[in-house]
C-alpha angles and dihedrals in degrees: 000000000000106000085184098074088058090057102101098196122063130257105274101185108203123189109236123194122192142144137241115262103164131023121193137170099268096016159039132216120207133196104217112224116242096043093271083134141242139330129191116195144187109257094236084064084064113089110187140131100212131080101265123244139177105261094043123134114230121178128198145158126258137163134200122294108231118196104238098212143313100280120121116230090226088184086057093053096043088054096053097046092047083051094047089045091062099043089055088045092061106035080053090067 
């Protein structure tokens, strides 16, 4: 299903600017310009074509997140306490 056709406002595309301020195996965290705060994100969402280095600018576009109803996703929440279960359950031992 299109989740684009629930969204009730229309797409708004900003330019963002921000620079890497962390670099992991599987991620990047990035510091928004602008002091709009911070993004971590997954290293396949990264395109370059440059070995990358804390300090780095990186610019994207982004619109606005719109909340698509009240519904809870009780699937979702399932998921994340199991999750937190078993990470209790091992820093606990």
């Amino acid at each position: 299903m299109n989740n684009k056709n629930n969204l009730k406002y229309g797409d708004k595309i900003l330019y963002m600017e921000g620079v890497i301020v962390e670099v992991h195996d599987g991620c990047v965290s990035i510091d928004l310009k602008g002091r709009l705060g911070y993004l971590k994100i997954p290293m396949r969402m990264l395109i370059t074509d440059y070995e990358i280095k804390v300090g780095q600018e990186v610019g994207f576009n982004m619109s606005f997140v719109e909340q698509l109803g009240p519904e809870i996703n009780d699937k979702y929440i399932s998921n994340l306490m199991t999750r937190n279960k078993k990470i209790k359950e091992i820093s606990n031992k």
